[in-house]
C-alpha positions in Angstrom: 42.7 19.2 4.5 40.6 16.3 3.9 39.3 16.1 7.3 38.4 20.3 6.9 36.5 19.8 3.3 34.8 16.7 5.4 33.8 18.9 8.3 32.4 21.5 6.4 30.3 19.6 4.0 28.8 17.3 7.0 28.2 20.9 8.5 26.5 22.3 5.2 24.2 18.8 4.7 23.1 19.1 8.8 22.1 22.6 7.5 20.2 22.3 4.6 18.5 19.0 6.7 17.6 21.4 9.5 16.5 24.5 7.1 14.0 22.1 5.5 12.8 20.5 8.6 12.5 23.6 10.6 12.1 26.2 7.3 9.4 24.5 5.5 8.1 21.1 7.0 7.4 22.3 10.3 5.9 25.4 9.6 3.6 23.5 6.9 2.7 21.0 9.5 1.5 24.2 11.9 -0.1 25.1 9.0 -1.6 21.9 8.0 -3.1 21.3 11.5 -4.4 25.3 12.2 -6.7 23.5 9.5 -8.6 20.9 11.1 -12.2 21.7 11.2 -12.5 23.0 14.9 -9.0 24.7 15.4 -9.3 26.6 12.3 -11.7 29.6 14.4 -8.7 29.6 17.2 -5.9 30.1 14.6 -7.4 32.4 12.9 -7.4 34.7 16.0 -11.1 33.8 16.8 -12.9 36.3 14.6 -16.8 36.9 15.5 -18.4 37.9 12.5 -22.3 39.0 12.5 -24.2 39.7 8.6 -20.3 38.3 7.1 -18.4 40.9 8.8 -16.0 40.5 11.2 -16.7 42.8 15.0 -14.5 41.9 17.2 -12.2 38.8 18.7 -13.8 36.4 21.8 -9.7 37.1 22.8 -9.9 40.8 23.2 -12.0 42.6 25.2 -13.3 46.8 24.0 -15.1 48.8 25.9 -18.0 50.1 23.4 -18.5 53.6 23.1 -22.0 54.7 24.0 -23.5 57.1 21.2 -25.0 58.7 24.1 -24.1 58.1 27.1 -27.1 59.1 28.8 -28.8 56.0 27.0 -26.1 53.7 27.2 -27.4 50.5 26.1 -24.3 48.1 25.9 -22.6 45.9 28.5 -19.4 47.6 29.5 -16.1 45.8 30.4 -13.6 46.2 32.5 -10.9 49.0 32.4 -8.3 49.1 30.7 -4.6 50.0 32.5 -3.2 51.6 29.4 -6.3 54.0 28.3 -6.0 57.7 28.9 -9.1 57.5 30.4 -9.9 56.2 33.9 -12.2 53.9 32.7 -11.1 53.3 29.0 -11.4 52.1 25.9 -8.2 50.9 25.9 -5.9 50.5 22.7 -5.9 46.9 21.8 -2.8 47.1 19.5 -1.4 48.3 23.0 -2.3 46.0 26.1 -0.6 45.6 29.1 -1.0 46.3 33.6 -0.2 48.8 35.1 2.7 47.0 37.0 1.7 49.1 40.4 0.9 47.5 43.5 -2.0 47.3 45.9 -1.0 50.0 47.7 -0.1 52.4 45.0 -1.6 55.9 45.5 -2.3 56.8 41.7 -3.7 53.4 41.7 -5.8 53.7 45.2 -7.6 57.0 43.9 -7.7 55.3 40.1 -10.0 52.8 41.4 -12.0 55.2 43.3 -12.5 57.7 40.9 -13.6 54.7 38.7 -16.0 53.2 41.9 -18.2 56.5 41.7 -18.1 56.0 37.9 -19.9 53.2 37.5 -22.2 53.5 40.4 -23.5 56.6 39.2 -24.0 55.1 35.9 -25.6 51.7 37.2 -27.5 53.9 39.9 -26.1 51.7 42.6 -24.1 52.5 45.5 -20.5 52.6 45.3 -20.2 49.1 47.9 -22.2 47.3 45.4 -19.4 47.4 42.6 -17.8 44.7 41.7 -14.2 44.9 41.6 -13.6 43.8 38.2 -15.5 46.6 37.1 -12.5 48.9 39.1 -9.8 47.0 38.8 -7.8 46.3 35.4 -7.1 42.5 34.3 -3.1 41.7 33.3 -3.7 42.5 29.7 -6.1 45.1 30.3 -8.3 43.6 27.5 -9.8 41.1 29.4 -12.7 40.3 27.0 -15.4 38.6 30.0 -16.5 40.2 33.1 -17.8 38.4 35.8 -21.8 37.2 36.0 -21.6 40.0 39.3 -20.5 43.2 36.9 -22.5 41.7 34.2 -25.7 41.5 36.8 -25.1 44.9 37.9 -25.4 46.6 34.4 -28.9 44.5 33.4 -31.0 46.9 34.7 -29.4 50.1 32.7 -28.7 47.9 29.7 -32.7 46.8 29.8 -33.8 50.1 30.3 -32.1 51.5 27.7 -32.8 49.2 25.1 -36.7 48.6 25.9 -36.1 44.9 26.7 -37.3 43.3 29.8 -34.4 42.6 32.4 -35.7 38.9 32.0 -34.6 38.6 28.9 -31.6 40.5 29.3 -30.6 38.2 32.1 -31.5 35.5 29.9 -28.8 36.9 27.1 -26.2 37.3 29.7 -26.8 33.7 30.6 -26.2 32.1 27.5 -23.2 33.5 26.8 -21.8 33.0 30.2 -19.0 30.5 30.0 -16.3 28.8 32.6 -16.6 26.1 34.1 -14.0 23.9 36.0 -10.8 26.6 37.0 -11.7 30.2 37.3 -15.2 31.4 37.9 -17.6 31.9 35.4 -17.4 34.8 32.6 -19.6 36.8 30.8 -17.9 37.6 27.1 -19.3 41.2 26.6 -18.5 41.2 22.7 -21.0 38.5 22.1 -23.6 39.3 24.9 -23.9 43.1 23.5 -24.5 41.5 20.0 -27.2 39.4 21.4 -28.7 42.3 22.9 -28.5 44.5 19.5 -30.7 41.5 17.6 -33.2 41.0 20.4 -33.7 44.5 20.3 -33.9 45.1 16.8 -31.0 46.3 15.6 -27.7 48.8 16.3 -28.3 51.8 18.7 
């Protein structure tokens, strides 16, 4: 009986020592560290915030809605798998592929359908699409593009907005990032709010 009660209160003190440790001082050291000056933007989700208000995440990429789309003035990205349309916007409370291969016919004519798309929209011809602007990233809110999609759309994005394509190459190259693994990205969020204050304002 003695060795039981001994048991039993050696397994109650291992208990309370690892509800404490793992309960409160661990999660308060998480805590304490999301704090440092520096990591505090990541754990917070990495919020962009323009005028004190937050518009968006650098982690999740949404395809802005043009008011009209025959003076589309924003930087588009790429599609998302899980939107009802062929080209999105997707949900981002929702993200996830496709999960169908290469060869996949609903896929094959998905990315076709989406190749004439954008061509007519850029006024380019369907071989000079990039194929992120076709093809869905894993998450399907991939929030950067590549500096190819992200060249391809300067032109529409300029005309539309009244800038000169210099400077809206200019934007696109300052908030082109990646250096190291993986080619470079454009992060449409923040490029398309660059292009909103050099031009003035929302459209």
């Amino acid at each position: 009986m003695n060795a039981l009660l001994k048991q039993t209160l050696a397994g109650l003190r291992v208990l309370l020592v690892m509800t404490v440790l793992l309960g409160v001082v661990y999660p308060l050291g998480v805590w304490a560290v999301s704090r440092i000056p520096g990591l505090q933007g990541n754990a917070e989700g990495s919020i962009i915030s323009q005028d004190g208000q937050a518009v968006g995440s650098s982690l999740i990429g949404v395809d802005p809605v043009a008011a009209d789309p025959a003076k589309d003035p924003w930087f588009h990205n790429r599609p998302s798998a899980g939107s009802k349309d062929v080209l999105g916007p997707g949900d981002p409370s929702s993200s996830g592929p496709s999960n169908k291969g290469p060869y996949n016919e609903d896929l094959v004519a998905a990315i076709g359908e989406r190749k004439k798309i954008v061509a007519a929209r850029e006024g380019v011809q369907e071989s000079q699409v990039p194929a992120d602007a076709v093809t869905a990233s894993a998450s399907g809110m991939d929030p950067a593009i590549s500096v190819a999609y992200a060249d391809l759309q300067i032109p529409r994005v300029a005309r539309n907005t009244g800038l000169s394509e210099d400077k809206v190459r200019q934007l696109v190259a300052d908030n082109t990032s990646g250096t190291g693994i993986g080619a470079p990205g454009v992060t449409v969020l923040k490029v398309n709010l660059a292009v909103r204050d050099a031009a003035g304002g929302a459209h």
